[in-house]
C-alpha positions as CSV (number, residue, x, y, z in Angstrom):
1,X,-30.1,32.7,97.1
2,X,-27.9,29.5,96.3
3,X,-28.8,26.9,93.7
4,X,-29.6,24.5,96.5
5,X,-31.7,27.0,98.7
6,X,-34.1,27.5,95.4
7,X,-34.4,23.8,95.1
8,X,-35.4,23.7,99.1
9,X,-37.7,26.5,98.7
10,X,-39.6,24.9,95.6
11,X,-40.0,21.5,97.6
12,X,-41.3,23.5,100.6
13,X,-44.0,25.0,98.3
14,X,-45.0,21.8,96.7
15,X,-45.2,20.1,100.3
16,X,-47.4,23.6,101.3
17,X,-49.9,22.9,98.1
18,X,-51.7,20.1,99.9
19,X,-54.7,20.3,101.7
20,X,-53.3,20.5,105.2
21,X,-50.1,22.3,104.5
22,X,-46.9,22.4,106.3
23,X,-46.0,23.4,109.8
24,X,-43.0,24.2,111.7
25,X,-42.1,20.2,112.6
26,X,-43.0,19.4,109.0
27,X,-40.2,21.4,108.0
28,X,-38.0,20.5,110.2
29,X,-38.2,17.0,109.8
30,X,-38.4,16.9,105.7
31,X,-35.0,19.6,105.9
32,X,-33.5,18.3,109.3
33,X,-32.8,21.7,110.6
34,X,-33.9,23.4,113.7
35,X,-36.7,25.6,114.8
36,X,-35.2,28.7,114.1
37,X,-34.2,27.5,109.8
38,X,-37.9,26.0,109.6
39,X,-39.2,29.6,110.4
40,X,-36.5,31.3,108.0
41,X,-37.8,28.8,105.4
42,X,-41.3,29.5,106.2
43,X,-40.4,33.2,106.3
44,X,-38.9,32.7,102.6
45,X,-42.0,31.0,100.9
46,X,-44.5,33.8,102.2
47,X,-41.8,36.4,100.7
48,X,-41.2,34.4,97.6
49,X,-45.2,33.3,96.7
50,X,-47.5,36.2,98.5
51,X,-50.3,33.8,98.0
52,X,-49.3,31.6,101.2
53,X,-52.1,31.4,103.7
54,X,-52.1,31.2,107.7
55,X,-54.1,29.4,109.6
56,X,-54.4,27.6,113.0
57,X,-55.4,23.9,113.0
58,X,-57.7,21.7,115.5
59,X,-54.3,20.4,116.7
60,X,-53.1,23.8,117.5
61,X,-50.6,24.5,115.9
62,X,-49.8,27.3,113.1
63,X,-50.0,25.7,109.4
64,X,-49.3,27.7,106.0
65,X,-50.9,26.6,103.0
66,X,-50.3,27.9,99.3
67,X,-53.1,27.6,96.8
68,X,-51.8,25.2,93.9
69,X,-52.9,27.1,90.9
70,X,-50.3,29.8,92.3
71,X,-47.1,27.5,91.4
72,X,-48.7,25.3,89.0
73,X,-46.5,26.4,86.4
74,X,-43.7,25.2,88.3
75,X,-45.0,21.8,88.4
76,X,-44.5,20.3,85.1
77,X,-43.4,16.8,85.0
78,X,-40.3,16.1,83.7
79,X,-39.7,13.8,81.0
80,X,-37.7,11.3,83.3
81,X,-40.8,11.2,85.8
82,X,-43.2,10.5,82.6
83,X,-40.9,7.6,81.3
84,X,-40.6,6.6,85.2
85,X,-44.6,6.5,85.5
86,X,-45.0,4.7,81.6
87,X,-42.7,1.8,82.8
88,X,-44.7,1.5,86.6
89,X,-47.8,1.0,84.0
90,X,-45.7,-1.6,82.3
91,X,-44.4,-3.5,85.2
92,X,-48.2,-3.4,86.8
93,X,-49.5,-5.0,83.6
94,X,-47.0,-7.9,83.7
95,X,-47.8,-8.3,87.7
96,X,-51.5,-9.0,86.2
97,X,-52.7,-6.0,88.1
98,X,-54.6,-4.6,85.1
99,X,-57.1,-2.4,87.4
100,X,-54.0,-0.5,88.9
101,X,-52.2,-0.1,85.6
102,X,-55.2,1.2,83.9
103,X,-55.8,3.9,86.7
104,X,-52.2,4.8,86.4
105,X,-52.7,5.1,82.8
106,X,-55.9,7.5,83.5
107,X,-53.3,9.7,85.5
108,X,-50.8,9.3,83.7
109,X,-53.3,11.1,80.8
110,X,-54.4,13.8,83.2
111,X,-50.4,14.8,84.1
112,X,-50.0,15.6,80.6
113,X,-53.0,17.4,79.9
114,X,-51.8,19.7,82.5
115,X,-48.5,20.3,80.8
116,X,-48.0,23.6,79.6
117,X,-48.6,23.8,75.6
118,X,-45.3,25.8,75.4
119,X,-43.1,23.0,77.5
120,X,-45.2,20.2,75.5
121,X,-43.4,20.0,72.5
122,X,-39.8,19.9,74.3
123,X,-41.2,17.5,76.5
124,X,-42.5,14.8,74.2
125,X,-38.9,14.7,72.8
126,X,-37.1,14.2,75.5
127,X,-39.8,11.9,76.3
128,X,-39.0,9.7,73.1
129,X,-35.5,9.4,73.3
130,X,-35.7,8.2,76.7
131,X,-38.1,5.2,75.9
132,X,-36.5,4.6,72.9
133,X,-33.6,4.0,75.3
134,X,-35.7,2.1,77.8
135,X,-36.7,-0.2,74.6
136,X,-33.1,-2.0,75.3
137,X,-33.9,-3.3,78.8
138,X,-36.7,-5.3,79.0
139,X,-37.8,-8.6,81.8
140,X,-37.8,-11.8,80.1
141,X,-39.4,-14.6,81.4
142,X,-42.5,-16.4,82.0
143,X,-45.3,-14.5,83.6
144,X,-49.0,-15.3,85.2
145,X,-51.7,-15.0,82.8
146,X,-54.6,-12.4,83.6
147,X,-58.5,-12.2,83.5
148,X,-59.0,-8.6,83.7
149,X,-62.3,-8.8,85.0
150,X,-61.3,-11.1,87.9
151,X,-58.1,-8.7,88.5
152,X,-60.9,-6.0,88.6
153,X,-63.0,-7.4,91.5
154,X,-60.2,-8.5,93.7
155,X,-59.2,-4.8,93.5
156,X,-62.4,-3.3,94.3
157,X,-62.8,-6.0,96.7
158,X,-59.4,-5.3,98.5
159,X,-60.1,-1.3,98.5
160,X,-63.5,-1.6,100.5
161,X,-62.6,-4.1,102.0
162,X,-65.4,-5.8,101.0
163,X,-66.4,-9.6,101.1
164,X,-65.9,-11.5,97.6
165,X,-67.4,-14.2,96.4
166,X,-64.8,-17.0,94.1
167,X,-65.2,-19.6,91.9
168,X,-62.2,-21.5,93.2
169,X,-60.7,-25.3,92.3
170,X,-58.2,-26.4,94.8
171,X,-55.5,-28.6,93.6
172,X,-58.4,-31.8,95.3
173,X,-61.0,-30.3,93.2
174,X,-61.8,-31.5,89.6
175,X,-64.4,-28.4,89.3
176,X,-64.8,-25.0,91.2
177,X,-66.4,-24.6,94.1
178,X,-67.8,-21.0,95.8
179,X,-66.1,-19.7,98.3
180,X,-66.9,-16.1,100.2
181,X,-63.8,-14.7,101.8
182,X,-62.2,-11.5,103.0
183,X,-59.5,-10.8,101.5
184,X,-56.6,-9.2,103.2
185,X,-53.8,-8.9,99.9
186,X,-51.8,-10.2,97.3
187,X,-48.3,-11.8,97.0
188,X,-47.2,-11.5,94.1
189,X,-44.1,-13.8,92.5
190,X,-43.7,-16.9,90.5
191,X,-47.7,-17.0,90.7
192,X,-50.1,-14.5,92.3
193,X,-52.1,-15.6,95.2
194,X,-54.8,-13.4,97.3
195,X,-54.8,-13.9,100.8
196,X,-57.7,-14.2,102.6
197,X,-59.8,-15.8,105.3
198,X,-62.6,-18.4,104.4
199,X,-66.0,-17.0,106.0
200,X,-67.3,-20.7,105.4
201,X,-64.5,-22.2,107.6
202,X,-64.6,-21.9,112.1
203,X,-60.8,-22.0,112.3
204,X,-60.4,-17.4,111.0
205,X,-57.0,-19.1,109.7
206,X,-55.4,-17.0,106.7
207,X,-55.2,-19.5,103.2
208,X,-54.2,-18.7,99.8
209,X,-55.9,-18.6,96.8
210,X,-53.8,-19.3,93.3
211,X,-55.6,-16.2,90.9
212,X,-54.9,-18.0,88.0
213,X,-57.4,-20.9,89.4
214,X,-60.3,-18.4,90.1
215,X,-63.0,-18.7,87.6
216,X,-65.4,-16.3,89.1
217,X,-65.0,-13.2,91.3
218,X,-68.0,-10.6,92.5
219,X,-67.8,-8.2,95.6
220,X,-70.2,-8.3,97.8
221,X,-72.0,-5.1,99.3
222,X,-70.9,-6.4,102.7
223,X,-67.3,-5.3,104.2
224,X,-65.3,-6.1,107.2
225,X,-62.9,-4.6,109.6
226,X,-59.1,-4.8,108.3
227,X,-57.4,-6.2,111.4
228,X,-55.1,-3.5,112.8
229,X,-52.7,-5.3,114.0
230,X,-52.1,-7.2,110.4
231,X,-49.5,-5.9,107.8
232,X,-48.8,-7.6,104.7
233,X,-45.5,-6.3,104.5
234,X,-44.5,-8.6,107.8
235,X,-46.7,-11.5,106.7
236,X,-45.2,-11.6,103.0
237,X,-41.5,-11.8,104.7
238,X,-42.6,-15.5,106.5
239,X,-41.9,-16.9,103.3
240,X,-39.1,-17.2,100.6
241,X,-41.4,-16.6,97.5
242,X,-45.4,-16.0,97.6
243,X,-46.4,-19.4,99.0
244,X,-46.5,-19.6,102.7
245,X,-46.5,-22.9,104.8
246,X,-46.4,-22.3,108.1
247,X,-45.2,-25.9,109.0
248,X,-42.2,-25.2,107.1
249,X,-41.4,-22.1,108.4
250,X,-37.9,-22.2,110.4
251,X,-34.5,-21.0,110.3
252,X,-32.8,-21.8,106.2
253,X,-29.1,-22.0,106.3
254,X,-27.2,-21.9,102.6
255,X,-23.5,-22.2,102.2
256,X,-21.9,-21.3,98.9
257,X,-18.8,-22.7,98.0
258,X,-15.9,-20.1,97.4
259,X,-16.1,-20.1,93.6
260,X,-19.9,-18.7,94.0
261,X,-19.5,-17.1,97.2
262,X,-18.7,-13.9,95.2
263,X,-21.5,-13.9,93.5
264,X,-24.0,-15.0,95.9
265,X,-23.4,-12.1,98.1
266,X,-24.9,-9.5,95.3
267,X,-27.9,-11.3,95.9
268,X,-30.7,-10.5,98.7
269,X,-32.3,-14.4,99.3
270,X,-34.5,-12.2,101.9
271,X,-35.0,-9.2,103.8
272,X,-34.0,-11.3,107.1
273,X,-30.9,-13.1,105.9
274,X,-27.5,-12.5,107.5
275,X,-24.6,-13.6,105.5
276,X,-20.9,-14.8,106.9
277,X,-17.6,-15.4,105.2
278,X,-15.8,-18.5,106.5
279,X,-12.1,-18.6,106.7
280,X,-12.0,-21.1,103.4
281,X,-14.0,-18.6,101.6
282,X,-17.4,-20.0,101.2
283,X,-19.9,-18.0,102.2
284,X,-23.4,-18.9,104.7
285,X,-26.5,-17.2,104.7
286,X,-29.6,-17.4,107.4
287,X,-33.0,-16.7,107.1
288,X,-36.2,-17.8,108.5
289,X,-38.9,-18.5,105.7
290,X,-41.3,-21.0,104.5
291,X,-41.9,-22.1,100.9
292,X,-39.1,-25.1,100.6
293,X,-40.5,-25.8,96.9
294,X,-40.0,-21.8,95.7
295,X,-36.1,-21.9,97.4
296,X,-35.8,-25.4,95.6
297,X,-36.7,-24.2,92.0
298,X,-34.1,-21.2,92.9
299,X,-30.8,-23.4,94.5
300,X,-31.1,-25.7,91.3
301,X,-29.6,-22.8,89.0
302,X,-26.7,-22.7,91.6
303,X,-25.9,-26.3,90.9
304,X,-23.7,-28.1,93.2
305,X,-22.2,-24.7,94.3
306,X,-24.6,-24.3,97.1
307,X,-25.0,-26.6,100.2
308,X,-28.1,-27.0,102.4
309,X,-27.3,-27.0,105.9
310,X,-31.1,-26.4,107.2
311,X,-33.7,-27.7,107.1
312,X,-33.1,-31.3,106.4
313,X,-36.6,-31.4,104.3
314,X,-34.9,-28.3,102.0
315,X,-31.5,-30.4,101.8
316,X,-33.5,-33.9,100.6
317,X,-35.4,-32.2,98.2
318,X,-32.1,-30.4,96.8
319,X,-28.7,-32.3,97.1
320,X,-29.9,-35.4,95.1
321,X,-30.8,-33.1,91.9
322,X,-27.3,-30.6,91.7
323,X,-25.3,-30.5,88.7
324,X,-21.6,-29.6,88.3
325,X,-21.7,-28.8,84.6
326,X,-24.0,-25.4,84.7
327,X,-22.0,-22.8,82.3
328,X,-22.4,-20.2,84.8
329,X,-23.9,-19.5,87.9
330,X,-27.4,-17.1,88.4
């Protein structure tokens, strides 16, 4: 058997070791071969671990599971994937999700357990040398602050979905007021802000709520039917950073002079945009997105190398304030 027919066979087993298994389409589309290779696959990992079960499921079709404990030993992280799961923990903690991070952490501690006594040693080496590497690159920056007991009751509230009562002071409000909403998310950027529709309000319109400015948060026992036509991926792409206006929202049209045109196309502005080279070299990107203040904050580091050609709100708030005598460009 090849190198690379071992390494197939091993990820055909691991896919088998869950609770469902694998069947004939599951090969097929995770190896993109036909019928007749997903059977001589299948075929292979009954020969290679005896321990691979048959059965028929409610959908009908023929499904073959093998028992984890029988390739366990095959299974041991390696110590790129520990380093990999260390910085996620990391990155979660600066995001201010400290509820995530510290159930990553708790699996992070129940991966290693598992490891092989005899592979530990080796492992924790390798596993050294690579953070000590990872020690060199780090995110600078300012960050949003944390309360890790609010953090905690968005997430619990978010995973029921449950209602959840806040403690929130609007930008009107000289003190907090309560608020019970449902919460649908979180963007997460320059400052965090849960998304969520106001049960006190008739108009079911999403708003945004600045975690930083939450003083209290408790789920409540009652939950609420996650709209199944809503998708936070789709919703977070309406706007340039995590603040969403929908009054602002339009078609965004930069053009960067030639000098920064290089430069500018290594950057992705936003999943949408399309870019164009001009015949003098400059280059113009399109996008539709809200948030004029959060593209603002950005165009100033590209000083006058960057031209607002839409909206004419972006371009007033912009062209007055660019500088020619930046060092360098972003």
């Amino acid at each position: 058997m090849s190198f690379g027919k071992a390494v197939d066979l091993l990820r055909l087993a691991m896919m088998s070791s869950g609770r469902r298994g694998v069947c004939l389409a599951d090969v097929e589309q995770e190896f993109g071969g036909v019928r007749r290779t997903a059977q001589r696959m299948i075929a292979a990992l009954q020969e290679a671990f005896p321990a691979t079960q048959h059965h028929i499921g409610e959908d009908g079709r023929h499904y073959w599971t093998l028992p984890a404990r029988a390739i366990a030993p095959l299974l041991s992280p390696s110590a790129d994937e520990l380093v990999a799961m260390a910085a996620a923990i990391t990155e979660l903690e600066r995001a201010g999700m400290g509820s995530e991070a510290g159930l990553l952490r708790g699996l992070s501690q129940k991966v290693r357990a598992l490891v092989p006594p005899e592979k530990g040693t080796r492992l924790a080496v390798d596993e050294e040398a690579l953070l000590e590497a990872m020690g060199y690159a780090a995110r600078p920056g300012p960050r949003p602050t944390a309360n890790s007991r609010i953090d905690e009751a968005i997430s619990h509230a978010l995973k029921g979905p449950f209602h959840l009562m806040i403690g929130y002071r609007s930008r009107a409000e000289a003190t907090p007021s309560l608020r019970t909403i449902a919460p649908y998310g979180l963007l997460l950027g320059a400052r965090r802000y849960l998304v969520g529709i106001d049960l006190g309000r008739a108009d079911g319109r999403l708003r945004h709520y600045r975690v930083e400015d939450i003083s209290h948060a408790e789920p409540l026992d009652s939950s609420f039917d996650y709209p199944a036509d809503f998708s936070l991926a789709d919703y977070a792409q309406r706007a340039f950073g995590s603040f969403h206006d929908d009054r602002e929202y339009g078609e965004v049209v930069w053009r960067f002079a030639p000098q920064a045109a290089d430069r500018a196309q290594r950057f992705l502005f936003h999943p949408s945009q399309t870019s164009e080279i001009l015949d003098d070299g400059s280059l113009v990107v399109r996008f539709h997105a809200s948030g004029h203040l959060e593209m603002a904050w950005h165009l100033y580091s590209w000083g006058s190398s960057v031209e607002v050609l839409a909206p004419a709100e972006l371009a007033a708030i912009v062209h007055p304030h660019r500088r020619d005598d930046f060092p360098a460009l972003p």
